[in-house]
N, C-alpha and C positions, 0 to 999 in steps of 0.2 A: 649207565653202560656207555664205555667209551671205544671212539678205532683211533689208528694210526695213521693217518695221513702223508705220504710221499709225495711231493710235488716237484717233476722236472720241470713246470710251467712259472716256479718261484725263484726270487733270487737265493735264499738262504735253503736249496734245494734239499739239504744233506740232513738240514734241523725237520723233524715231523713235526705236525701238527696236531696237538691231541683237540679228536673232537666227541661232543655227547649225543648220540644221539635220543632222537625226541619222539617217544611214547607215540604220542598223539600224530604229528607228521613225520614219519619215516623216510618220505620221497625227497625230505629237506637233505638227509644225507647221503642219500642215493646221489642226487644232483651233485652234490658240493665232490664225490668220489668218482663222478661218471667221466673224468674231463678227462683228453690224450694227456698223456703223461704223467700221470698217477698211481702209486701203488699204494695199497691201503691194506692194514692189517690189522684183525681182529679176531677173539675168542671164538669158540665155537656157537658159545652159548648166544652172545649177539648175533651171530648169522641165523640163526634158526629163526630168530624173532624179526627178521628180515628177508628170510630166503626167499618169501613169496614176491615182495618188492625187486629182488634181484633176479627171479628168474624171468619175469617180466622184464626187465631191464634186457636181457637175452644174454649173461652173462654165461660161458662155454665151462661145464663138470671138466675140471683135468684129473680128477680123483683125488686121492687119497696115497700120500708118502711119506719114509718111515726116515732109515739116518743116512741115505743118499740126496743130498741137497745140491741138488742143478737145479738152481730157478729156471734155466735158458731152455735146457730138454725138458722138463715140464709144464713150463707152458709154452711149448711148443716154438719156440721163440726162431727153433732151426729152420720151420717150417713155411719158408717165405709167401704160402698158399693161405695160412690162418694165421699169420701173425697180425690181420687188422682186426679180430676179434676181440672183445670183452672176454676174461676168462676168470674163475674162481679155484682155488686148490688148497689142500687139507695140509696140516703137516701133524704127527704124530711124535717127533724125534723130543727126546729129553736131553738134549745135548744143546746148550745155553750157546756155546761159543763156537759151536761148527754153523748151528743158525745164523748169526750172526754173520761169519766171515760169508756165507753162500748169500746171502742178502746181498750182503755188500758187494762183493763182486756184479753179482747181475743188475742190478741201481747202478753203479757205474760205469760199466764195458758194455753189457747189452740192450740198456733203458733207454729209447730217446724218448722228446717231447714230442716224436708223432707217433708213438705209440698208443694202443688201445688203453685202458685203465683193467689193472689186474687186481686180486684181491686173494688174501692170503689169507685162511684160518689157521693160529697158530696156539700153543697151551699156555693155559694162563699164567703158567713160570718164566715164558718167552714174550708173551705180552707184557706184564709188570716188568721185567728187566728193559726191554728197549723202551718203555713207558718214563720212567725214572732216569733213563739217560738224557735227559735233556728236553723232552717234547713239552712245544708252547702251546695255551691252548687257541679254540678258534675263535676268531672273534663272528660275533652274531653276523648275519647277512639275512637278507628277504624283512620282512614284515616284522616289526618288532611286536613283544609279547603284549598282551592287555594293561599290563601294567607299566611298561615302558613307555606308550601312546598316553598313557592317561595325562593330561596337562596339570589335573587338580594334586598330583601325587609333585610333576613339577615344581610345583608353585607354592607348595605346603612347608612351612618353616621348621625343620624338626633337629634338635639340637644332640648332636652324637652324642655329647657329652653328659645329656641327663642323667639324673640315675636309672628315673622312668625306664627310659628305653634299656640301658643296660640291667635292668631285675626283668625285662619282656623278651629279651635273647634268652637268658633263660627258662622260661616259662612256653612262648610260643617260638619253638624252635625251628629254628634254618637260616638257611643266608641267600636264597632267592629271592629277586625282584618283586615277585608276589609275597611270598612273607614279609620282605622288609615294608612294603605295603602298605598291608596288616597292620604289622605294627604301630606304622605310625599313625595309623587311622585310629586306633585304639588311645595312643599318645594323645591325640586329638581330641577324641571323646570325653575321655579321663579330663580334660580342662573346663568341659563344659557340663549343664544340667537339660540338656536338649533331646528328647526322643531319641532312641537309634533301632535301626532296623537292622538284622545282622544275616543274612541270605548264606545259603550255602546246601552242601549238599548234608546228607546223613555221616556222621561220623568225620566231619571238618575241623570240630571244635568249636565249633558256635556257644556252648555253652564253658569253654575256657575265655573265649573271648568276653563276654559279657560279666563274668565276677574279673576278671583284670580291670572292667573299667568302673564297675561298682568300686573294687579295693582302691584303686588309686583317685577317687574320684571323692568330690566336696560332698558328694551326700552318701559317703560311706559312713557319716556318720550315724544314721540311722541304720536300720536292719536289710537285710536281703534275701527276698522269696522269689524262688522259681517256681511257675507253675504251667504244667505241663497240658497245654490245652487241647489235644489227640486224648489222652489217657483220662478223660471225666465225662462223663453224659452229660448233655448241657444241662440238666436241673441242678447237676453237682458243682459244674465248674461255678453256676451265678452263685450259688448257696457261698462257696468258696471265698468267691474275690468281692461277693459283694455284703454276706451276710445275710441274717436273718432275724425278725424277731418269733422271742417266745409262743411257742401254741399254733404258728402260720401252717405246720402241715403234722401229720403223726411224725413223731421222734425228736418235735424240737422243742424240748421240754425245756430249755433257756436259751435268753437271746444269743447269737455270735458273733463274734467283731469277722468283718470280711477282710481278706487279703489288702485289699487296696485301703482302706482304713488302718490297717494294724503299721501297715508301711507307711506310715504318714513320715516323714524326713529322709527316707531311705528311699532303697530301690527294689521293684517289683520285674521280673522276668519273667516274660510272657515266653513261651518256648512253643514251638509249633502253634503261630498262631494262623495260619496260612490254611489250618485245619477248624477252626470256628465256624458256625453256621451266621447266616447272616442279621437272625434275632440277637446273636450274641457279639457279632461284631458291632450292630447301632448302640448295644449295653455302653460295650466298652468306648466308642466315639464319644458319648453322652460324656461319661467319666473323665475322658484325657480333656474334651474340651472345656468343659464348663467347672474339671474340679472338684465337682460334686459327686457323691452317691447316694444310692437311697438304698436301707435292707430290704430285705424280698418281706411286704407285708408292711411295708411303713410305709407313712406319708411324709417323716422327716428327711432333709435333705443335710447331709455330712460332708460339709468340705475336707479336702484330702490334696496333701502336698507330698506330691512322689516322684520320683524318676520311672520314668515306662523305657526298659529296652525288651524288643521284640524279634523273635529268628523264626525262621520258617526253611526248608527245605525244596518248597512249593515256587510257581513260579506268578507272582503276584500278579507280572502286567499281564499275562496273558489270561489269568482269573477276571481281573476287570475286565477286559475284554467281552471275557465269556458272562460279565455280571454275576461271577460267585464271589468276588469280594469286593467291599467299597471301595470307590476310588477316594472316597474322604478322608475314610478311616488312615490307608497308606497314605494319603498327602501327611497328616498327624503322626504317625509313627516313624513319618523316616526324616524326620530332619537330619536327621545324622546317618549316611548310610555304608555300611560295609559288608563286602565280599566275604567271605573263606574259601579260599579255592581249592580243589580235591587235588588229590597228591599228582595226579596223570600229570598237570600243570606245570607241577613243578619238582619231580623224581628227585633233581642233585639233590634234594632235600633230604630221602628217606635215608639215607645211611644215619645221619646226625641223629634223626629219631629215633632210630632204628637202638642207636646207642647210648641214648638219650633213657629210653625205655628198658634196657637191657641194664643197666646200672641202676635204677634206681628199687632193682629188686634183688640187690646183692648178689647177686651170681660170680660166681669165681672165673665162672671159663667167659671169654672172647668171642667179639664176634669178629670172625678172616674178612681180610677185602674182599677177595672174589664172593664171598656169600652175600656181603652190605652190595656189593654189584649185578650180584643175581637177582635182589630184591628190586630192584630199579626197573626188571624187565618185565614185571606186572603190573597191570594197570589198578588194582586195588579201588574197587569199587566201592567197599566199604572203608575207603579212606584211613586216617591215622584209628580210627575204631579195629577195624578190620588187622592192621600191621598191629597193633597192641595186642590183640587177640591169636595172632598166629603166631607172637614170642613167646606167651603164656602159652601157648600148646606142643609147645616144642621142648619144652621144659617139661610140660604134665605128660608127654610121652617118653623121653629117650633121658629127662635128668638135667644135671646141671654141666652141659658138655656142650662143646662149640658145633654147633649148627650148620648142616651142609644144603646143596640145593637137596640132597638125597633125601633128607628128612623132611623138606618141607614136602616135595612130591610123592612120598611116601603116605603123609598126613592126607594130602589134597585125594592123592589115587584111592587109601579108601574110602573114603567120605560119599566120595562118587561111588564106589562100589555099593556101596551101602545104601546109596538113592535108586540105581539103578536095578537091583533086585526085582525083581517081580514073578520068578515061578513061585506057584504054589508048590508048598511040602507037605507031606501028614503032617495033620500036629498044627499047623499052622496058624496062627490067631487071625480070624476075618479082617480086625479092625486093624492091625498091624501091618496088613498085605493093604490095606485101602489108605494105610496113614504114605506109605510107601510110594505108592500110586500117583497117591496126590504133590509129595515132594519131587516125584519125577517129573511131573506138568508142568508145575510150576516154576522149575528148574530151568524147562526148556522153553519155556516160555518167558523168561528174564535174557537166557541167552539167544533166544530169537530178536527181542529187541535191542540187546546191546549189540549184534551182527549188526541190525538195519542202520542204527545212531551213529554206529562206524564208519558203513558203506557210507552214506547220507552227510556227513560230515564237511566233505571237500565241494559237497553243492549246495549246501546252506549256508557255507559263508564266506562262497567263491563272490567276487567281483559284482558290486550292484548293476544289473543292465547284459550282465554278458551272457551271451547264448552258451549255452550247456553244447561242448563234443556231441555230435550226432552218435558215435561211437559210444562214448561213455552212457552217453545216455540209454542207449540203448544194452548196454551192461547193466544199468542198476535197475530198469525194469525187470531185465530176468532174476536179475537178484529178487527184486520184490515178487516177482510171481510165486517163487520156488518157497520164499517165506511163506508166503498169502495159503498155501497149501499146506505147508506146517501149520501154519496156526487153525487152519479148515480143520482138520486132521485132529488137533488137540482138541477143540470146540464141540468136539462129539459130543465130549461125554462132561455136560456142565458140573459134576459134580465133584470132579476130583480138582478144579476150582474153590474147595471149600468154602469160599464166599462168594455169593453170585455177586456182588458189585465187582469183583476182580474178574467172572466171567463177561458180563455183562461189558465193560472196558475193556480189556480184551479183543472183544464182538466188531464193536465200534474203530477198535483202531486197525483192526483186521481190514471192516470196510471201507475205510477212510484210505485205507493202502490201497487196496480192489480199484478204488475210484479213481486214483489220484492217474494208475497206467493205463485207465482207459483215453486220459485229458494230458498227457505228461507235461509239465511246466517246461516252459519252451527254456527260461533264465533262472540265474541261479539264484535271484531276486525272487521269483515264483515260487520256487522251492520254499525257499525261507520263509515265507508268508504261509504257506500249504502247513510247514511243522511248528511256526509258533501259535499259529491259529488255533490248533487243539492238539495234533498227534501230540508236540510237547508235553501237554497236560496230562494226556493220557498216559505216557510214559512214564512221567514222574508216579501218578497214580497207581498204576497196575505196579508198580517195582514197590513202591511204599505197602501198597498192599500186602505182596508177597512175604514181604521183608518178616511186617508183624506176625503174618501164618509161619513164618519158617523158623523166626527164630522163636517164638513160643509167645507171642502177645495175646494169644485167644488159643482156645484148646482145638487141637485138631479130633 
């Protein structure tokens, strides 16, 4: 999602400046738009995703105007009493070139550089036309991204010209700084035979990552198994990777070669291993370190030559911390270690995917810019899983025809409908009003946490040392209290939790909140230590939870 920026404070005043703004920090653009002498102009649909930040800002409603375009009588410009205001105003006109000539006149007769900063919502046919006239984009300012800071992504040799990287443009797609990354991290991997750990969230692509560097890698000459270490009971998963002999329990009527044996030359993919108990993570240490296995019921020891890459969604250091995972085991796993960062990170991204995924299932009709733009403006929690999933839906509802935001909110509004139900009818099935029930809690129990992760955000990784705004601070307690009562509220009734470990964490991170506004962390350093200490854990947890109840991993 991008705006228009005017600057009477620039030399090249008359060129705009196209800028993106960022999902994740909105106030970056707020700032960069807020200076005397600025007009800025943008769709509707990025104001909405904005307005809350702008009306804080105390930017003045001029309304709403149709094909009389006087910037100067609309925002009041006559008005020598409010002309030192911030103001905001709508335009509706479909007339490309009266817009245009009214701009212009008011930009240069009645704009100075000590004026307020104004802001225009205009239709996306008046935005793409003065978009394409000429505007440069901005160049980055404030803190650069995680992947710009990194020195080792500096310092890493990675040759444009490989083929490597040019068959991983198209495979892991985009052209941000965080992808390109990626990439090379993968480039990287792919030359060596060293553990890798591959972190990320759900629906990243952790597991595209992981066969890229098997395929391109020196021990793709052997085979490749992934196996999924959430989805086996631990007596299944050792039987699995490590084998068995004949007659050791009922049903194992002949010996079996285990995963990590079968892979001898090749590579073995650990996938949610972040999810292992701790009997099975000393298995696996024993294994990577020493080489060896033994089947479940032998006393023979099997040497075994494998490549081990490992992903997890989970947040590892803060598991050591809490001692549910070895710190040995991760020293052993990550010699090689890579990110996949969720799309919030890095949005310019989603259009390319967007179309990336939209072609390769033959579809006749296009996807419009303004819809690849509308897309940008959600945070997609389920990541490129989730955007893949909501192309295929829009196809399995309306056909093979270009896609509007209409449809996708149309999709999303009744979905929700459909969660939210809850009278009883005659007729009605018990367990259908209670499957129902349970989808609505849990619902609103994913979006009470990602409210607080949001709130929470700008003081967990504000400035080490610096005292937290008396003010703000005292905003985001009320924020938490108002939550702390929601979740009180849902906590009633543990059963529409359908898994008491999800009630049960929940509980916990409810009171971990309760607590925290009784002691509030004076610095934003405090903060940070209060949610990587557990609430993190817990949030990763209670959302994983959810995820498997909602989308069908266990029967409700």
């Amino acid at each position: 999602m991008q705006v228009l920026i005017y600057s009477k404070q620039k030399a090249d005043q008359d060129v705009p400046i196209l800028a993106d703004l960022d999902p994740v920090n909105k106030m970056r653009l707020i700032e960069e738009m807020n200076h005397q002498g600025t007009l800025c102009l943008m769709t509707g649909l990025v104001f909405e995703s904005i307005r809350k930040q702008i009306e804080k800002a105390g930017y003045i409603d001029c309304g709403e105007k149709n094909e009389k375009i006087d910037l100067k009588r609309a925002f009041r410009f006559d008005e020598k009493g409010d002309r030192n205001k911030s103001k905001w105003l709508k335009f509706s006109t479909s007339n490309i070139g009266a817009f245009k000539r009214g701009l212009s006149a008011f930009y240069e007769k009645h704009y100075t550089d000590m004026d307020p900063s104004c802001l225009i919502l205009v239709p996306e046919a008046i935005f793409e036309s003065l978009r394409c006239k000429g505007a440069k984009p901005l160049k980055k300012s404030g803190k650069p991204s995680g992947a710009e800071r990194d020195s080792l992504f500096k310092l890493m040799v990675i040759p444009e010209s490989s083929p490597l990287i040019k068959k991983l443009e198209h495979v892991y797609i985009g052209t941000s700084i965080e992808v390109q990354h990626t990439r090379a991290l993968i480039y990287r991997a792919s030359l060596t035979d060293s553990p890798v750990l591959i972190l990320g969230e759900s629906g990243t692509g952790k597991d595209v990552i992981a066969s890229q560097i098997y395929e391109n890698s020196n021990s793709s000459k052997g085979r490749f198994y992934r196996v999924n270490c959430s989805a086996l009971p631990e007596t299944l998963l050792e039987g699995e990777l490590f084998g068995y002999v004949k007659g050791i329990f009922t049903g194992a009527g002949t010996d079996k070669t285990g995963l990590l044996q079968a892979a001898t030359g090749g590579t073995i993919f650990l996938d949610e291993i972040g999810d292992l108990s701790l009997p099975s993570q000393v298995k696996i240490l024993h294994a990577v370190e020493n080489k060896v296995i033994r089947k479940i019921g032998s006393n023979e020891s099997i040497p075994i030559d494998v490549r081990i890459i490992t992903a997890t969604n989970r947040n590892l250091d803060a598991m050591m911390k809490q001692g549910t995972f070895r710190d040995d085991l991760y020293y052993r796993i990550s010699t090689f270690r890579i990110n996949a960062h969720p799309l919030r990170e890095h949005p310019e991204d989603i259009p390319l995917l967007a179309k990336a995924y939209w072609a390769k299932k033959n579809r006749k009709s296009e996807l419009s810019a303004s819809f690849l733009e509308y897309l940008k403006s959600y945070q997609w929690p389920g990541n490129v899983r989730e955007l893949n999933s909501l192309l295929n839906s829009l196809v399995d509802y309306f056909g093979d025809i270009p896609p509007s935001q209409a449809h996708v909110e149309a999709i999303r509004s009744s979905r929700q409908e459909t969660l939210v139900q809850s009278k009883t009818r005659e007729g009605d099935d018990p367990a259908q009003i209670m499957k129902i029930k349970s989808q609505n809690v849990l619902i609103s129990v994913q979006n009470i946490l990602r409210s607080i992760k949001i709130e929470m955000r700008p003081f967990i990784y504000g400035t080490p040392g610096q005292k937290n705004n008396p003010k703000i601070s005292d905003f985001l307690k009320k924020f938490i209290r108002r939550q702390v009562a929601q979740l009180d509220e849902l906590c009633l009734e543990p059963t529409f939790f359908v898994r008491m470990d999800i009630f049960k964490k929940t509980a916990r991170y409810r009171f971990l909140l309760d607590s925290s506004n009784a002691n509030f962390p004076e610095t934003s350093e405090q903060l940070n230590a209060l949610w990587i200490h557990e609430l993190q854990q817990l949030d990763d947890d209670i959302n994983q939870g959810i995820m498997e109840v909602l989308w069908g991993k266990i029967d409700m």
